[in-house]
PDB file of N, CA, C and O in Angstrom:
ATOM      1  N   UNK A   1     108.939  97.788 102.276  1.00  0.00           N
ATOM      2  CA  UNK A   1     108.291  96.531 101.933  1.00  0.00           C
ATOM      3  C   UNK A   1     107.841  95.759 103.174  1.00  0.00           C
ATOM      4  O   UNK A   1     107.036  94.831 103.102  1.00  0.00           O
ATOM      5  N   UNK A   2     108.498  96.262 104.535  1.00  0.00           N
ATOM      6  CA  UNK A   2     107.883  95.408 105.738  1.00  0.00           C
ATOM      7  C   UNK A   2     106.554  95.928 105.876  1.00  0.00           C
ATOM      8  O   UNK A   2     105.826  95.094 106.414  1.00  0.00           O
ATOM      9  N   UNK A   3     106.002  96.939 105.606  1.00  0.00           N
ATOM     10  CA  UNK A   3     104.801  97.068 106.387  1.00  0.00           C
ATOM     11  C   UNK A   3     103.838  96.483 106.465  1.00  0.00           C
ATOM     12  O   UNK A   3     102.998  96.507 107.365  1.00  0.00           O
ATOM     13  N   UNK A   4     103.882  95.466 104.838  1.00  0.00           N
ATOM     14  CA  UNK A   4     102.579  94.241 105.060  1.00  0.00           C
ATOM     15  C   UNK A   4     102.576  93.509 106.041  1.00  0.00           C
ATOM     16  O   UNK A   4     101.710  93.337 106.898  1.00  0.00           O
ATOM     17  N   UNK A   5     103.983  92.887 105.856  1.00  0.00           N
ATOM     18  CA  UNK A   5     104.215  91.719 107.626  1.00  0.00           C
ATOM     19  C   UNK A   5     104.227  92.461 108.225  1.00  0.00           C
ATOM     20  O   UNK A   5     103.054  92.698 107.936  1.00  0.00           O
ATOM     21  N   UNK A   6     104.491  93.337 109.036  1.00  0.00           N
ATOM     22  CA  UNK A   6     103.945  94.312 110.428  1.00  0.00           C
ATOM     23  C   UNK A   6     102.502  94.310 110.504  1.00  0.00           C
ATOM     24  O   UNK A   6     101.961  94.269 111.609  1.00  0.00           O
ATOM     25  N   UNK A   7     101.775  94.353 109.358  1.00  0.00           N
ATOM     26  CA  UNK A   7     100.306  94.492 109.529  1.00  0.00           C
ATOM     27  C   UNK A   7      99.957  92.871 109.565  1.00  0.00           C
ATOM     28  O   UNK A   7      99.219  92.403 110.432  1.00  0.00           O
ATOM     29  N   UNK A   8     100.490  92.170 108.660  1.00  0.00           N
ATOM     30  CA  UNK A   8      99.859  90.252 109.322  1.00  0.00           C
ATOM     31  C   UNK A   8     100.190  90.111 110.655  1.00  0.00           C
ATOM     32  O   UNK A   8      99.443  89.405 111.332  1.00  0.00           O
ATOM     33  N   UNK A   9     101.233  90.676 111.227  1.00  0.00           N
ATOM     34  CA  UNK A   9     101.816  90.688 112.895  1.00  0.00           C
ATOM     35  C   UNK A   9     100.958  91.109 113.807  1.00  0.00           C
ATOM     36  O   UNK A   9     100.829  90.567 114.904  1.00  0.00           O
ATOM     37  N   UNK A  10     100.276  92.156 113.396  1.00  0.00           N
ATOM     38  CA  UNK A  10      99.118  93.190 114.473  1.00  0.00           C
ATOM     39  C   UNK A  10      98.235  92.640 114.173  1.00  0.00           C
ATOM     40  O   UNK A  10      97.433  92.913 115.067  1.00  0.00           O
ATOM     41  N   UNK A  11      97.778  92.031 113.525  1.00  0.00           N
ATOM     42  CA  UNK A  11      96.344  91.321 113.032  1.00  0.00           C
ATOM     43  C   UNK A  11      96.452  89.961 114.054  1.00  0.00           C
ATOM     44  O   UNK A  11      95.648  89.783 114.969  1.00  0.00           O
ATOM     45  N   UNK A  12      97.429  89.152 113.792  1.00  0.00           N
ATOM     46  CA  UNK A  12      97.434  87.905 114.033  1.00  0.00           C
ATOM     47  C   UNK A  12      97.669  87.715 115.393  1.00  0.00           C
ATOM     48  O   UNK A  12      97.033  86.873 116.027  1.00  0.00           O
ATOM     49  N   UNK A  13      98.752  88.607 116.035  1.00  0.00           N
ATOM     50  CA  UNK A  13      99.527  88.358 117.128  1.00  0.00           C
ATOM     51  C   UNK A  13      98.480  89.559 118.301  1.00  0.00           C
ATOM     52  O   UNK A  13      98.153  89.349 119.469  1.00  0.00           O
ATOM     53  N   UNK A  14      98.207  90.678 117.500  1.00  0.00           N
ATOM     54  CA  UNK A  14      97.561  91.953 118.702  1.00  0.00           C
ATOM     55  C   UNK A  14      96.421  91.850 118.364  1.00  0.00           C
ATOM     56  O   UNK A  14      95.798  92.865 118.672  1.00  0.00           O
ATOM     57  N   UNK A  15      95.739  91.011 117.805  1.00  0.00           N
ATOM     58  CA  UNK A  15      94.629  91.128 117.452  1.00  0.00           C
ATOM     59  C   UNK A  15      93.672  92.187 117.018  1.00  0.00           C
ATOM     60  O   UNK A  15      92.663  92.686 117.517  1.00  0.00           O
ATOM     61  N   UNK A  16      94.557  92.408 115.558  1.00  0.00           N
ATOM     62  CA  UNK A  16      93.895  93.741 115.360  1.00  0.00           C
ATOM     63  C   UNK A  16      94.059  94.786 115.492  1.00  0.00           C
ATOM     64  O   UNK A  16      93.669  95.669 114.728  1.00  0.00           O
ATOM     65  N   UNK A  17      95.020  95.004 117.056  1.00  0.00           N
ATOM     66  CA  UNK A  17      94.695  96.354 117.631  1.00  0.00           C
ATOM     67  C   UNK A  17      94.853  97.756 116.661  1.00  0.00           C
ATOM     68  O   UNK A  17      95.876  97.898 115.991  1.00  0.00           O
ATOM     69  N   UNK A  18      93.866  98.686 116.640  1.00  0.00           N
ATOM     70  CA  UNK A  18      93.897  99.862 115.860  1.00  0.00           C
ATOM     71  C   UNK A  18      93.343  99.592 114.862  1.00  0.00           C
ATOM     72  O   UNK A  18      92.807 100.656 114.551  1.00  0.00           O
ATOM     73  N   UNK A  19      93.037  98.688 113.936  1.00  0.00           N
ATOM     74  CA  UNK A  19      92.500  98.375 113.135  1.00  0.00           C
ATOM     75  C   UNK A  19      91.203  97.770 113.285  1.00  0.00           C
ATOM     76  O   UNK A  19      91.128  96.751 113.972  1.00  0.00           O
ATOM     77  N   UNK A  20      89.328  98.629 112.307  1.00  0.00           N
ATOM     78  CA  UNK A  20      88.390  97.665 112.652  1.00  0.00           C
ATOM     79  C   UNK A  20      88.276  96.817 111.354  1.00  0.00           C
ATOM     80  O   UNK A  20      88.904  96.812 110.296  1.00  0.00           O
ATOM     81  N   UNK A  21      87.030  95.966 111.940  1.00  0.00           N
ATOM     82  CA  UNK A  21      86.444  94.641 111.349  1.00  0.00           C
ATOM     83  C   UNK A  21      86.580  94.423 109.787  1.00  0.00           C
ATOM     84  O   UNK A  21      86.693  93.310 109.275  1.00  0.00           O
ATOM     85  N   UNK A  22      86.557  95.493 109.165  1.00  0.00           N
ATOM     86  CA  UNK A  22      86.730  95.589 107.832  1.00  0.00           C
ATOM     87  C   UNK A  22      88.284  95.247 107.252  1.00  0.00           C
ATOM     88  O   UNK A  22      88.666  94.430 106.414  1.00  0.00           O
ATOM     89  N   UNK A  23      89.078  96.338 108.157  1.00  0.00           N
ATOM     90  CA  UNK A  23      90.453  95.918 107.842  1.00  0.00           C
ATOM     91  C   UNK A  23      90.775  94.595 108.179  1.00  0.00           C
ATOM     92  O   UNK A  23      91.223  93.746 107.409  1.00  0.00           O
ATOM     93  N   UNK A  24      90.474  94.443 109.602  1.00  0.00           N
ATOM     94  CA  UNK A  24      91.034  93.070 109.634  1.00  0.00           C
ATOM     95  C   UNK A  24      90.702  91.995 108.608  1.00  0.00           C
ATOM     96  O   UNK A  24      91.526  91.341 107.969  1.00  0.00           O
ATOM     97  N   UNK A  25      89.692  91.928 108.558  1.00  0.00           N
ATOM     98  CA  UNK A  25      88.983  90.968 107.566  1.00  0.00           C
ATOM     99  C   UNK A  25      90.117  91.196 105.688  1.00  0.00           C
ATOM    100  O   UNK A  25      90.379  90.359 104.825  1.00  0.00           O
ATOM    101  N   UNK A  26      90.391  92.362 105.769  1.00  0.00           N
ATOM    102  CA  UNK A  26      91.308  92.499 104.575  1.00  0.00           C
ATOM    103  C   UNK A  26      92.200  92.118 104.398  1.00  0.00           C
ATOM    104  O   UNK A  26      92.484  91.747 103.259  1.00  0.00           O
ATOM    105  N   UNK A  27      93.368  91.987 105.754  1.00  0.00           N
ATOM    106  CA  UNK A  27      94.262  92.092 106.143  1.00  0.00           C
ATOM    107  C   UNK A  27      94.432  90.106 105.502  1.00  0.00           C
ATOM    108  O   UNK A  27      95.046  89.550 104.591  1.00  0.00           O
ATOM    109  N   UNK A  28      93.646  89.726 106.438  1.00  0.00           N
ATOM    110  CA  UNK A  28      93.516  88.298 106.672  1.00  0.00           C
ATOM    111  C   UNK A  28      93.263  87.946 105.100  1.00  0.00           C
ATOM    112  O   UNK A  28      94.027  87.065 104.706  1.00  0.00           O
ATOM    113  N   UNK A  29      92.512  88.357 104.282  1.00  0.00           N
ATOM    114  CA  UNK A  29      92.818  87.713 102.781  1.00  0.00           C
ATOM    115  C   UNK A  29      93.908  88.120 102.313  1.00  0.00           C
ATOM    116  O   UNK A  29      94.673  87.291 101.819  1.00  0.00           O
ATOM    117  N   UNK A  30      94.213  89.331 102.346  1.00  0.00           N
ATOM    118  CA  UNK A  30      95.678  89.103 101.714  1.00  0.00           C
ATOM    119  C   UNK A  30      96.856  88.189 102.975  1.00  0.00           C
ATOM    120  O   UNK A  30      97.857  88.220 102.259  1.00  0.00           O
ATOM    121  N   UNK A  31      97.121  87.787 103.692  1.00  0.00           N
ATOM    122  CA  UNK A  31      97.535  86.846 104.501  1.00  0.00           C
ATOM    123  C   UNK A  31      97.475  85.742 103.819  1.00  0.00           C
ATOM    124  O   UNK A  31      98.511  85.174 103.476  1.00  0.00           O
ATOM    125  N   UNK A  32      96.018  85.170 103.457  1.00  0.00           N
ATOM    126  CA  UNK A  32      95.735  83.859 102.624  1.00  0.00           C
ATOM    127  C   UNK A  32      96.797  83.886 101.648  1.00  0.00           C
ATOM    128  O   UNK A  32      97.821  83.205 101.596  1.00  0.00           O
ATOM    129  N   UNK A  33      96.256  85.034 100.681  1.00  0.00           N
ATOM    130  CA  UNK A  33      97.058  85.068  99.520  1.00  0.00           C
ATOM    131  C   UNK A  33      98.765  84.935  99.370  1.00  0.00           C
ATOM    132  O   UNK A  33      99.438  84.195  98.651  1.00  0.00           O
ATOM    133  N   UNK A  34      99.047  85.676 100.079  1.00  0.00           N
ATOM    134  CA  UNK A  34     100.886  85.759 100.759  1.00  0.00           C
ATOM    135  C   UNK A  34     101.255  84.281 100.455  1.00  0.00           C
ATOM    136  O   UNK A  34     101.894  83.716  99.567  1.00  0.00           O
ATOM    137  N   UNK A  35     100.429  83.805 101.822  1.00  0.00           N
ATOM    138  CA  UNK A  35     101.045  82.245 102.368  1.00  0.00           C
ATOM    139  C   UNK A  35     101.529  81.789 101.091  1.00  0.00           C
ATOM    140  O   UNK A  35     102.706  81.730 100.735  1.00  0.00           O
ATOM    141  N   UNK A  36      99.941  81.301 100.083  1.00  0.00           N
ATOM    142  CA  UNK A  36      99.835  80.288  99.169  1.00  0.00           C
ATOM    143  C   UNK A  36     101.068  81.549  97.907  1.00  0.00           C
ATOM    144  O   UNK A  36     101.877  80.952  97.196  1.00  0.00           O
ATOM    145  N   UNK A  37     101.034  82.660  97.848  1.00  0.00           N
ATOM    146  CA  UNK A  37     102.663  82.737  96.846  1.00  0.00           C
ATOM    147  C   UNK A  37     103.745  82.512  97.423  1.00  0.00           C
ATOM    148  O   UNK A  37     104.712  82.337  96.683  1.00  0.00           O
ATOM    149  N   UNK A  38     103.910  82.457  98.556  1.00  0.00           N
ATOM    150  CA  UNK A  38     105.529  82.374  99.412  1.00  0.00           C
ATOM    151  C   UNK A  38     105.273  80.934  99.740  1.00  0.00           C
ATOM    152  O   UNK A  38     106.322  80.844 100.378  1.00  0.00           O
ATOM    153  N   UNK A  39     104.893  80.039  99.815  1.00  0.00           N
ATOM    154  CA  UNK A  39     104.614  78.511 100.470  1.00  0.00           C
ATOM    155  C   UNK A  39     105.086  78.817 101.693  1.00  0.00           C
ATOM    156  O   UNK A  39     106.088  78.218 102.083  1.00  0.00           O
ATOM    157  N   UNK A  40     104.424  79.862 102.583  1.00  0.00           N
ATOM    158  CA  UNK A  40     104.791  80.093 104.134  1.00  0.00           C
ATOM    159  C   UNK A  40     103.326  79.444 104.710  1.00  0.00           C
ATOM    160  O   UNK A  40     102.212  79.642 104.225  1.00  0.00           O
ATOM    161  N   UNK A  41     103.619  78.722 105.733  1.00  0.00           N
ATOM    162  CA  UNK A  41     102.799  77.839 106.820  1.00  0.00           C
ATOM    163  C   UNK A  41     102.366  79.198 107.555  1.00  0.00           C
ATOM    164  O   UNK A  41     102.932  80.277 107.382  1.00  0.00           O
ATOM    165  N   UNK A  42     101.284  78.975 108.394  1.00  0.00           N
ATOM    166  CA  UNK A  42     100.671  80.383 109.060  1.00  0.00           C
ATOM    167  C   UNK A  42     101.053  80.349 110.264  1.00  0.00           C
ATOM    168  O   UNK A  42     100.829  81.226 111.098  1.00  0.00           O
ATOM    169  N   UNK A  43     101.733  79.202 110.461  1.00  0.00           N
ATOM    170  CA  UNK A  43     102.977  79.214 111.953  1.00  0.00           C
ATOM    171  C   UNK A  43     103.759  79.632 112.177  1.00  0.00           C
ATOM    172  O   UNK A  43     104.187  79.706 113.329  1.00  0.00           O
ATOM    173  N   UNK A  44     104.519  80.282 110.777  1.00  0.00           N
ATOM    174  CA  UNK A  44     105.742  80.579 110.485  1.00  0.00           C
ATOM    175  C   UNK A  44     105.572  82.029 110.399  1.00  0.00           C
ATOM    176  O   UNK A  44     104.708  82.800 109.982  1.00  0.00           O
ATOM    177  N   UNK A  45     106.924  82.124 111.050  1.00  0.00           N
ATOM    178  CA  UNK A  45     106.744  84.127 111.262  1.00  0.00           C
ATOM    179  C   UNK A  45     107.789  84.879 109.973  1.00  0.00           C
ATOM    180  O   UNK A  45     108.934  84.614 110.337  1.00  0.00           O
ATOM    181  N   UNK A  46     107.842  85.459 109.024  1.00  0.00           N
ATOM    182  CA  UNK A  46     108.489  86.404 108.257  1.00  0.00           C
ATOM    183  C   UNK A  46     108.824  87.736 109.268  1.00  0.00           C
ATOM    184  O   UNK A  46     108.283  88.419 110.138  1.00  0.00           O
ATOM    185  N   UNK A  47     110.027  87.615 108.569  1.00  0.00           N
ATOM    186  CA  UNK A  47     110.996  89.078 109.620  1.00  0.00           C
ATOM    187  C   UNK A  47     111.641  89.791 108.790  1.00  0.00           C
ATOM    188  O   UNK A  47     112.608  90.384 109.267  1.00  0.00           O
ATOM    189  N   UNK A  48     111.380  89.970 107.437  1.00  0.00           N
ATOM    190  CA  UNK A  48     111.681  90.721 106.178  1.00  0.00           C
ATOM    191  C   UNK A  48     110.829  90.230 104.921  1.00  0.00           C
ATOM    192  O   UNK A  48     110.356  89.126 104.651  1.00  0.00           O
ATOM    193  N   UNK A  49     110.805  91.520 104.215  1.00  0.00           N
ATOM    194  CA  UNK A  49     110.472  91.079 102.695  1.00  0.00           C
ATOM    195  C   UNK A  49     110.976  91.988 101.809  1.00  0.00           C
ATOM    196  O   UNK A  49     110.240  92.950 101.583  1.00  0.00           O
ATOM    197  N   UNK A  50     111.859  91.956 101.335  1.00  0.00           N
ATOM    198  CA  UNK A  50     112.349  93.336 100.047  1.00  0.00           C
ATOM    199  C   UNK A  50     112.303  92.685  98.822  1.00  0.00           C
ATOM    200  O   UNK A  50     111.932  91.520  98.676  1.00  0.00           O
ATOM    201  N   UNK A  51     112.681  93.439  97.930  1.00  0.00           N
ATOM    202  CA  UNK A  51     112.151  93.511  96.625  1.00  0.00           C
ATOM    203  C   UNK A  51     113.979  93.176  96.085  1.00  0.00           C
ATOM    204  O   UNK A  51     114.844  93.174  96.961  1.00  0.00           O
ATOM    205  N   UNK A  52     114.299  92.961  94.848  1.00  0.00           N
ATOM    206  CA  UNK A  52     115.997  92.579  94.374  1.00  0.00           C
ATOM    207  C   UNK A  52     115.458  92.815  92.850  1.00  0.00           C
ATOM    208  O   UNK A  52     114.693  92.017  92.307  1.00  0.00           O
ATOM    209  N   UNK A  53     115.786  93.619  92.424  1.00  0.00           N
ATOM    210  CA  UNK A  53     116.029  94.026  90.765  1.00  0.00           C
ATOM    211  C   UNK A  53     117.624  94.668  90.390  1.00  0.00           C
ATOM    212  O   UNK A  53     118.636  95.068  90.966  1.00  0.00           O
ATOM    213  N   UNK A  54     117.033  94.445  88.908  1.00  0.00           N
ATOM    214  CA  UNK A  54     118.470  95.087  87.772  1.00  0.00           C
ATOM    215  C   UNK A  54     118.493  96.610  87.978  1.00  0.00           C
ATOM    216  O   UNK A  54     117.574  96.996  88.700  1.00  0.00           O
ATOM    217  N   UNK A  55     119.226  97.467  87.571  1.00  0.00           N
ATOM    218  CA  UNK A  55     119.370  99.110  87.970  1.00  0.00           C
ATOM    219  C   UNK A  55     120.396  99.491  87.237  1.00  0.00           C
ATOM    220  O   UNK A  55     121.528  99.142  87.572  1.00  0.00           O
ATOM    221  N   UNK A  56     120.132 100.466  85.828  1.00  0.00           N
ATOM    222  CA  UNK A  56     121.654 101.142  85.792  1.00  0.00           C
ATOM    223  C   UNK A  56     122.375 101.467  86.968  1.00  0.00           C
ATOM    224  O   UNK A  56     121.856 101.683  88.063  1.00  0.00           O
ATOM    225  N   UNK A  57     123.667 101.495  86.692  1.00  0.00           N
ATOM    226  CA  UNK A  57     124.851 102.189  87.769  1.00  0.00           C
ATOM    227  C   UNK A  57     124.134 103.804  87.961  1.00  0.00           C
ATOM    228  O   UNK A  57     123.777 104.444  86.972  1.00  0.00           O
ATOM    229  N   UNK A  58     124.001 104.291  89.258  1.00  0.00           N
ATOM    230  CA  UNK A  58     123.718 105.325  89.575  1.00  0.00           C
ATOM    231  C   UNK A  58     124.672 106.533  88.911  1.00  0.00           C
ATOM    232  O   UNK A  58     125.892 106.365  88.901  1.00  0.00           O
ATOM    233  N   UNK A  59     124.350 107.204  88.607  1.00  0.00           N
ATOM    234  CA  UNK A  59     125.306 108.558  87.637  1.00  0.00           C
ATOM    235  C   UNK A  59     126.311 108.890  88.880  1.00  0.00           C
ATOM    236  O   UNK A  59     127.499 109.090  88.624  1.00  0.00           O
ATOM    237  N   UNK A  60     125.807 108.954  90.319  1.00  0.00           N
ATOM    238  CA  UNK A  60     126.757 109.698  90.821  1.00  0.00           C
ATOM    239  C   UNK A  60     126.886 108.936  92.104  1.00  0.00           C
ATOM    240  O   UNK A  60     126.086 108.000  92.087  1.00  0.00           O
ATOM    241  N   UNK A  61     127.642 108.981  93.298  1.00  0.00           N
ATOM    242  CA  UNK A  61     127.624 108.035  94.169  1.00  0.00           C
ATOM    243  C   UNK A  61     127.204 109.046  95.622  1.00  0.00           C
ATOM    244  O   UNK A  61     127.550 110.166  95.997  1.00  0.00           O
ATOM    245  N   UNK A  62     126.229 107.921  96.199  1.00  0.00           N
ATOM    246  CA  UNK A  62     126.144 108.794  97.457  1.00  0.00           C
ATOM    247  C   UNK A  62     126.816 109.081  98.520  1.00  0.00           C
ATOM    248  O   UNK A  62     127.243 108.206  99.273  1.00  0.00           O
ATOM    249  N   UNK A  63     127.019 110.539  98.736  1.00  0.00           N
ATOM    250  CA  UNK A  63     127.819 110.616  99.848  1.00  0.00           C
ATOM    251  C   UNK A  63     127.249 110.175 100.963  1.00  0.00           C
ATOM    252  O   UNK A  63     126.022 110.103 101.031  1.00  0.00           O
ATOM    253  N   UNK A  64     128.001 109.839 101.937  1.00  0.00           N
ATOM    254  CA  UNK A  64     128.187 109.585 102.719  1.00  0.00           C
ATOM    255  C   UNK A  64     128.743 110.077 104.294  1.00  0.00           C
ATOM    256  O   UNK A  64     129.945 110.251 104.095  1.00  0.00           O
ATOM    257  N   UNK A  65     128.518 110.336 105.517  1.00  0.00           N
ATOM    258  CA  UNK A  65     129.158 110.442 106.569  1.00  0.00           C
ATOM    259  C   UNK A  65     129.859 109.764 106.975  1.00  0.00           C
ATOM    260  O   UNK A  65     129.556 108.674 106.490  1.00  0.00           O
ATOM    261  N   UNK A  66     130.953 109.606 107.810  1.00  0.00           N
ATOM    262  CA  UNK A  66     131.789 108.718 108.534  1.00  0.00           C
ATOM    263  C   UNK A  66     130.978 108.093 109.781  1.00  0.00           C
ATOM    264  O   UNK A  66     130.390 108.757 110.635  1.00  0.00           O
ATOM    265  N   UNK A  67     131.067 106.541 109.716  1.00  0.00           N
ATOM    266  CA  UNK A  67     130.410 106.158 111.040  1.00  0.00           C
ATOM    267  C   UNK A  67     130.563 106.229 112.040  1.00  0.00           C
ATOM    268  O   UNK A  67     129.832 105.565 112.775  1.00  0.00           O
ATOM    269  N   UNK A  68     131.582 107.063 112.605  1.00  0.00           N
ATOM    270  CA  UNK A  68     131.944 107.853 113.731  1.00  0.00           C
ATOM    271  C   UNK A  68     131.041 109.309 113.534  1.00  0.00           C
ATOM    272  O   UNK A  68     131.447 110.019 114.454  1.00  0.00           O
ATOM    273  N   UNK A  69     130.309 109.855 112.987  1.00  0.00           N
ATOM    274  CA  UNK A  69     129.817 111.131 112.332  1.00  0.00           C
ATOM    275  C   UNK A  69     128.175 111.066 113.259  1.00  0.00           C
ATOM    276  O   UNK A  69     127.450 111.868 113.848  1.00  0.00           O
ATOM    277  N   UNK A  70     128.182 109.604 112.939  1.00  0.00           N
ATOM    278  CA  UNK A  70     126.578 109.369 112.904  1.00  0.00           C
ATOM    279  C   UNK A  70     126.386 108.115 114.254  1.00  0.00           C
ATOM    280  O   UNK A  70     125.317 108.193 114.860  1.00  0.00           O
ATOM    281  N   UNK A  71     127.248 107.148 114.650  1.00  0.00           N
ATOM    282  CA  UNK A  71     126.581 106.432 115.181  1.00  0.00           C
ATOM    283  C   UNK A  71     127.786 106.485 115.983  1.00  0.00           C
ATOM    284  O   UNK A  71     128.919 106.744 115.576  1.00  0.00           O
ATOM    285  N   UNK A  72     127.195 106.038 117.922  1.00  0.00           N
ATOM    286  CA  UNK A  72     128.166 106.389 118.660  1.00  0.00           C
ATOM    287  C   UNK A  72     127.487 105.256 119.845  1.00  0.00           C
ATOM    288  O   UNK A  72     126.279 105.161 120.061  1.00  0.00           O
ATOM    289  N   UNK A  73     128.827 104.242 120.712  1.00  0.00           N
ATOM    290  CA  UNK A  73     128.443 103.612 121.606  1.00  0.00           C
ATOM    291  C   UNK A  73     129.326 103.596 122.722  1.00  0.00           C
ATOM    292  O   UNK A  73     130.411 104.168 122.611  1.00  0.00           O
ATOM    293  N   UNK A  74     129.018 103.025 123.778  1.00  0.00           N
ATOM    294  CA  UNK A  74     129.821 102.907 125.082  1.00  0.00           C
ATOM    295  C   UNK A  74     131.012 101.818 124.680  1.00  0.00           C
ATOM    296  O   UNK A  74     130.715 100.803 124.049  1.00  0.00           O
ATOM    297  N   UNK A  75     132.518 102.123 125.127  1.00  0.00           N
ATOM    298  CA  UNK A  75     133.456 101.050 124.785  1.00  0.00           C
ATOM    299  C   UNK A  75     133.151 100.182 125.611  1.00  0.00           C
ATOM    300  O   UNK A  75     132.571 100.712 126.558  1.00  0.00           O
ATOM    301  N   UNK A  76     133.281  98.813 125.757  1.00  0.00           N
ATOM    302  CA  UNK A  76     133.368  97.768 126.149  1.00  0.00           C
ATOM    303  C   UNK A  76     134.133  97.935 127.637  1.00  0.00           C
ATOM    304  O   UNK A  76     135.266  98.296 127.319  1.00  0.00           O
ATOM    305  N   UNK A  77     134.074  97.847 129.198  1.00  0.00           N
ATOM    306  CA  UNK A  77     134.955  98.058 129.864  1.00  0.00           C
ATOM    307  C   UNK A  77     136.262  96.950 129.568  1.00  0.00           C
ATOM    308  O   UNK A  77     136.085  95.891 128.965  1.00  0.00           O
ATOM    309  N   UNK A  78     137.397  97.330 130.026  1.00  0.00           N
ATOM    310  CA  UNK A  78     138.382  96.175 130.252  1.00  0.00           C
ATOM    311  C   UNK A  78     138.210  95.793 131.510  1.00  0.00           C
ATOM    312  O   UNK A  78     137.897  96.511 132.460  1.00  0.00           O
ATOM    313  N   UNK A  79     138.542  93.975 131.500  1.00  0.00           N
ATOM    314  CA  UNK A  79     138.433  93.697 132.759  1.00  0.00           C
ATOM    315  C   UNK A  79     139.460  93.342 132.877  1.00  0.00           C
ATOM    316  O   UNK A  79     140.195  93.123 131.914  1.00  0.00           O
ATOM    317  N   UNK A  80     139.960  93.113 134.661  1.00  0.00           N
ATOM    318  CA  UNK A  80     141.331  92.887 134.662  1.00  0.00           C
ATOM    319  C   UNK A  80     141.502  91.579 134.887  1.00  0.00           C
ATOM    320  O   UNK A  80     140.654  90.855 135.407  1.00  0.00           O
ATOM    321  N   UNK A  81     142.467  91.274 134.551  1.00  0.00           N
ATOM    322  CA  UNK A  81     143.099  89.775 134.956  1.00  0.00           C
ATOM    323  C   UNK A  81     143.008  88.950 136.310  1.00  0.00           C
ATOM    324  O   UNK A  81     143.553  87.849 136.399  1.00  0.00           O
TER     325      UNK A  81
END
């Protein structure tokens, strides 16, 4: 769901970049449109947008890895006294 605000971001902020005259110009009405459903000011920066609905309970649950499995960082040094 971010990729619209990523694209009002490159439009507004990079001017465009990668994108021509046509898109931009697209980009920028739906921008209009956004603002006036979200009552967001065009000053104001969005840094998410997801979606929140109802859902049966999933039949089965997803497994999972241990977060030691998958994600790994430097300990903190100790400092001494």
């Amino acid at each position: 769901m971010n990729t619209l605000i990523d694209m009002f971001a490159r439009v507004e902020r990079f001017h465009g970049a990668g994108f021509d005259k046509r898109e931009i110009q697209r980009f920028l009405e739906m921008r209009e449109r956004f603002t006036r459903a979200f009552t967001v000011a065009l000053a104001d920066v969005e840094i998410l947008l997801f979606r929140l609905s109802y859902a049966d309970p999933a039949p089965l649950r997803t497994l999972r890895r241990p977060v030691d499995a998958v994600f790994s960082a430097p300990l903190p040094e100790k400092k001494s006294p």
